[in-house]
Each structure stands twice: as C-alpha cells, then as structure tokens.
C-alpha positions, 0 to 999 in steps of 0.5 A: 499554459504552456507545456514546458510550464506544466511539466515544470510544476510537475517535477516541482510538485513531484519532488515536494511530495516524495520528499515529504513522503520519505520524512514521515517514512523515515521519522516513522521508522526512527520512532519504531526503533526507538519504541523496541529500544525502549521495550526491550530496556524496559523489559531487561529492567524488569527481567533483572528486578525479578531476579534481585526480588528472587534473590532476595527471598532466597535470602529471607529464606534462611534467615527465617530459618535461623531465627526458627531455629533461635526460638526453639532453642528458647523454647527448650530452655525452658522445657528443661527448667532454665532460665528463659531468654529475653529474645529482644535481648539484655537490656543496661540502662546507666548514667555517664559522668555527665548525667547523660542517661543512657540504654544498650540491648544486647542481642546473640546467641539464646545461651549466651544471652542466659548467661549475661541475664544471670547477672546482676544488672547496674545502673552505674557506671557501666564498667570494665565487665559490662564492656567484655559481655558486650564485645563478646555478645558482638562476636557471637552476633557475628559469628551467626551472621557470618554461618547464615551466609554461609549456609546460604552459600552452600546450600541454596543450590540444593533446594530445588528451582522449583521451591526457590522460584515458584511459578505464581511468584515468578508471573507475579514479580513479572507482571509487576514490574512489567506493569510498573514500567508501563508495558502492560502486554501479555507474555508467556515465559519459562524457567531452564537449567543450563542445558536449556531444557524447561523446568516449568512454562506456561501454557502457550510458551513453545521455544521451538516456534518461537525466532531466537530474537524474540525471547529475553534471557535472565539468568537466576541465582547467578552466584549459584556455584554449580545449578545455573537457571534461566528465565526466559520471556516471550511477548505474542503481541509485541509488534502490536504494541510498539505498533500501536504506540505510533499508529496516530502517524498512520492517518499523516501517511494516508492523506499523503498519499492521497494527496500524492494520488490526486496530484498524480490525477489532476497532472494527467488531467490536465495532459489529456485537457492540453492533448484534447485542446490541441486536438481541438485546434487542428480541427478548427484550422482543418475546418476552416481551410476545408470550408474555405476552399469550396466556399472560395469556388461557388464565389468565384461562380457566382462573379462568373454568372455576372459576367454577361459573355459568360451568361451568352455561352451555354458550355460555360454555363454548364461548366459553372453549374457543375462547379457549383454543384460539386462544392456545395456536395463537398461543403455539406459533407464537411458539415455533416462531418462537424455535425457528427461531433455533437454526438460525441457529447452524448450519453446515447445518440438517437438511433433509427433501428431497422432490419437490412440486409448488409450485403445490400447495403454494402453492394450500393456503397461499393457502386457509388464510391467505385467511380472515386477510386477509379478516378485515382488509377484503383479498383475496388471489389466486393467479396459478399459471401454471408449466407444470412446478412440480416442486421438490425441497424441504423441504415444512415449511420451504417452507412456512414460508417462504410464509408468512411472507412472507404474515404481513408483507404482513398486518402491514405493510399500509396502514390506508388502502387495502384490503390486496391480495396476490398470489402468482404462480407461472411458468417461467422460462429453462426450469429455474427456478421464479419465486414472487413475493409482492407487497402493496400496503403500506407499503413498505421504505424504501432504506436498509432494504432491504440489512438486511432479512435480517439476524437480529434487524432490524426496520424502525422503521415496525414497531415498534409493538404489532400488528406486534411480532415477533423479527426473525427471520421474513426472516432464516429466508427468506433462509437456508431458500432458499439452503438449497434452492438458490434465490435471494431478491431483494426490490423495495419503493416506500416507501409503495406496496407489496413485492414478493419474487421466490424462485427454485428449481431445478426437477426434470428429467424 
C-alpha cells in the first residue's frame, strides 16, 4: 500500500473518530443540562407546595380556633340554663306550590342560632319571616368569616416561626414532595428570617461552606406584613444524581475511545511495518550490488585461467589468485554480515563467555585493521590505558563489534582531511571498563542520532557506492553489548567526527 493512501485513510479515519467523539461529548452535555433543569424545576415545585401546604395550615390554624371558640360558647349556654344551640344548625323543611318538598339549614353565630330556635318552625309555605332569619343568618356567617381572615391577617406574624413551621413538618412536606417528583436524594435545609441568619437547620446544613449557587430559596409566609422567613435547601449529592441519571453513556465513550486508541496503534503499525519493508528493500538491493560485484571478479578469474597464455605466466597467475582470494574474503564477509541478521529474530543469541583481556583484544584489531586505513592516507592509535581490562565476553562477537565501529569510521571518513582513529581503553567507578572509538569524519546529524541502532537504517550521506551496506552493522553493536552486560552510547558533531563510548563489567579478583 502506497503511503499517500495510508495517510488518506488516516485522515479519514481520524476525522470519523474525533467527529463521532465530539457528538457523545456534546449529546453527553446537552443531556447533563437538561437532567439540572429538570432538577432544579422540580426542586422549586416542591419548595413552592411546602410552602402552600404551610400556608394552608396556618389557615386550618385559625379556623380551629374559631370554631373552639363557637363550641365554648355553646357549652356556656348551657351551663347558665339556656337553651342549647343545634351546632349543625336550624333546620326548615316545606313544600312549594308545586308539591316540591324541600329542606334549608341555617348555620351562624351560637346566639343567634338560639334566638332562630326559639321560634315555632313551619312546615308550610316558607314566608316572608323565614326569608328575613335567613338573610340574616347570612350576614352573621359572613361577618365571622370575614373576622377569621382578618385575624389571620393580623395576627399570624405574632405566632413564632417556629410554631407555625415546625421542623418535623417542614422535613416531611419536603420529603414528599421530593419524593412525589421522583427526586429521592437527600438534603439538608434551614429556615432564616430576612437578615438570613437561621431560625433552626439541620445537622450538616453549613451556608458558609456551601457555593451560593447550590442553595434554593423559598420564601414562607410571603403575605406576612413585616416577619419575612425563608427556606433554604441544600442537596450534598446532587451532581451524583444527575450524574448517574446519565451514567448508561459512560461505557459508548469508553469503547470510543478505545477504538480511537487502537486505530491510533494500528496507524503507527502499520508506518513502522512500511519504514521496516522499506528498510527491508534497501538491504536486499545493497545485498545483491555487494554480492554481485566480487562474484563478477572471481568469474572474470575463472575465464582467465582458461585462457592458455594466461596459464604459461606466473605473474599473471599470481595476480588472479590474488583476485580470487580477496573477493572470496570481501564475498564471505558480506555473508557473515546477512548471517547476523538471524540474531535479530531471537529472543537470546548463543553466546560463548569467556575471560579476555580487552586490551589484547583491542591491541590485535588495531594491527590488522591499521594496514586499511593506512591504504586511505590515515592513522589509527591505541590509547590502552585500563589498569584491569579483564571482561567476561564473547571473544568472536566482541570482536566483531570493534570492528565494525572501526569499518564505519573507514566508510564514513572526510575526502578532505586525512582519516584519524582513536581506540582508547580505561578504568572507570572501579568496576567497569571504558572502550571508545572515535574519528575524525563526517559526523551524524542530530535527527540521525536516536535511529542509528535501529535494524536496516542507513544515514542519506551513506548512500552512496563506497559506503553501500545492509544497515545492520550498528544495529548488531547495540544488540551484542547489551547481550554482554554493557551499555553503548554515541556523541557526533555533524561534519567534525563520532565518538562511541562501550561500557563492560569488568572481572572481580
């Protein structure tokens, strides 16, 4: 797949998520405001009918008292020998001209309920006198009604709050309600007087730790002339419960974004897979032009050998054996470097410890590889100062890893400047052995640097015929010195030189 195409689907892919996250996100919030809305219109509601139920009872209140007051007057009545008052009232029972029979209770004040029941009742024609005692029954029914209301006007705001809107009746009418309209959360609340200091509150209602927005206000006895009381009411979980109302969507946004995680992973996957294929590519090109080339050289020797006048000279003899014998050293290096690849697909590669002495080891690489950089107009020293160079390694593959570090100092060399390589040795925190490699070429840009160990990758300055390769000469450093219990770590001045630093645990006496 091309990579135009992938980054394509990406974007795709991308846009289709986020706009998909953003809808649950927004249809999320839309619906959290709506749950508050509805909360807090259900709450007012509620806060509202407690206070008609308190009005309510302040009116029962009163009229209680009244008709207390209408029964004792009856009861004095008789306790003085007059005549008892029928409290259900008088009675009349007639017949109209049509033979419609009929029945009228008059009720009123006790006396003048007395007075009416002193006098003869009719069962006929229910005359002029009758008609007066009920108008005036009327009036004196009106007259009380009107001096209940008034008393109530004038003096309920002397009964004290706490007597008119007790708080048993105040946390009952509240939880009823609350309960009526489906809010069954609990709450505290509290009853204040106009300079909002509390009358009573429950247990945990503190106003002081409490946000403003959070607390409803009633007010109570609003036609009170002068006392003006308030209640207010505050709900401790109330964002659990419109929380919870819309918790079911909690789980669509969860597996959102895991799907939005795992596209994420699978996009980068499938980069690396493409990088890695790519990688994959370029080596098996390098492979073939470097196999190609020395296997052209030993079949252009082998016709020579044919030819008889070639066979009659010993010189040129020599000169093909030579042939022959360098590229069939440069053919089975190339494949002791494809060979090392197979490593990479291993969990552990097999490894042969043994006790060395490093400075040995490094002194021999440093005389055989010294008559190559000499050929290119360079010198190479060796500083081998470690006191106690005794590693446990395996000797093949340390030396392998020298080595190459010393071929990219060759290959990536300055046309400019005459090649100069260093390999130092020394102690270091007592314990550890200190190898660097350094050279004076062209250098590793910055953005190079994190990705030179990776299998396959080859800086673009590379890439050309003298310095063609598989990309897997650092990648088998890196793994063969964590293999031994080291560290590698690399420093590079694009166009003045690189320096690799190798630590190994040293051997204890």
């Amino acid at each position: 797949m091309k990579k135009q195409t992938i980054w394509i689907l990406t974007v795709l892919m991308a846009v289709t998520f986020v706009g998909l996250l953003l809808l649950q996100i927004m249809y999320m919030r839309n619906m959290i405001t709506m749950r508050y809305d509805q909360f807090n219109e259900g709450v007012r509601h509620s806060l509202n009918a407690v206070a008609v139920h308190l009005d309510q009872d302040e009116t029962r209140y009163y009229l209680e008292q009244d008709v207390n007051s209408l029964e004792t007057s009856a009861i004095l009545a008789q306790y003085r020998g007059n005549p008892v008052p029928q409290h259900a009232g008088i009675k009349y029972t007639f017949t109209t001209s049509t033979g419609l029979n009929a029945a009228l209770t008059i009720q009123g004040n006790a006396s003048e309920i007395n007075k009416l029941q002193m006098q003869p009742p009719t069962s006929l024609g229910f005359g002029r006198r009758n008609n007066t005692a009920f108008d005036n029954n009327y009036l004196q029914r009106k007259s009380m009604i009107d001096e209940i209301i008034l008393n109530i006007i004038t003096s309920a705001g002397e009964r004290p709050i706490i007597e008119r809107a007790t708080p048993e009746l105040v946390q009952k009418y509240l939880r009823t309600e609350l309960d009526t309209l489906g809010i069954k959360v609990p709450f505290e609340y509290a009853v204040v007087n106009s300079a909002g200091r509390p009358i009573y509150k429950s247990a945990a209602f503190n106003a002081e730790d409490i946000p403003a927005d959070d607390i409803f206000h009633q007010t109570l006895f609003a036609h009170d002339p002068d006392n003006h009381y308030s209640l207010q009411v505050y709900f401790p979980t109330k964002s659990d419960y419109i929380f919870s109302s819309v918790s079911f969507m909690v789980p669509s946004l969860a597996f959102t974004l895991i799907l939005l995680i795992v596209f994420v992973f699978t996009i980068i996957t499938a980069f690396r897979q493409k990088k890695l294929t790519e990688m994959k590519n370029d080596f098996i090109n390098n492979m073939t032009h470097e196999f190609k080339t020395p296997i052209s050289s030993i079949s252009l020797a082998a016709q020579m050998l044919s030819d008889q006048s070639v066979r009659k000279s010993p010189a040129m003899l020599q000169q093909i054996s030579t042939v022959i014998n360098d590229e069939t050293k440069r053919l089975r290096f190339q494949v002791e470097k494809v060979l090392q690849m197979s490593m990479f697909e291993r969990q552990k590669a097999t490894l042969r410890i043994q006790e060395v002495d490093a400075n040995v080891v490094i002194y021999n690489i440093v005389n055989t590889f010294k008559l190559k950089v000499e050929s290119y107009g360079g010198k190479i020293n060796a500083l081998l100062d470690a006191e106690n160079a005794i590693v446990k390694v395996d000797e093949m593959h340390f030396t392998n890893v020298i080595f190459n570090l010393l071929d990219n100092a060759v290959k990536y060399r300055r046309e400019d400047v005459p090649l100069e390589l260093t390999v130092t040795s020394k102690d270091i925190s007592g314990d550890r052995l200190c190898i660097t490699v350094s050279d004076n070429g062209i250098g590793i840009k910055k953005e190079d640097l994190k990705k030179i160990f990776e299998k396959f990758f080859r800086v673009s300055t590379g890439n050309v015929h003298n310095v063609k390769g598989f990309g897997l000469g650092l990648a088998y450093v890196k793994k063969m010195v964590t293999e031994l219990g080291g560290d590698i770590s690399v420093e590079s001045v694009y166009g003045d030189g690189t320096t690799f630093t190798i630590t190994l645990p040293l051997m204890q006496d």
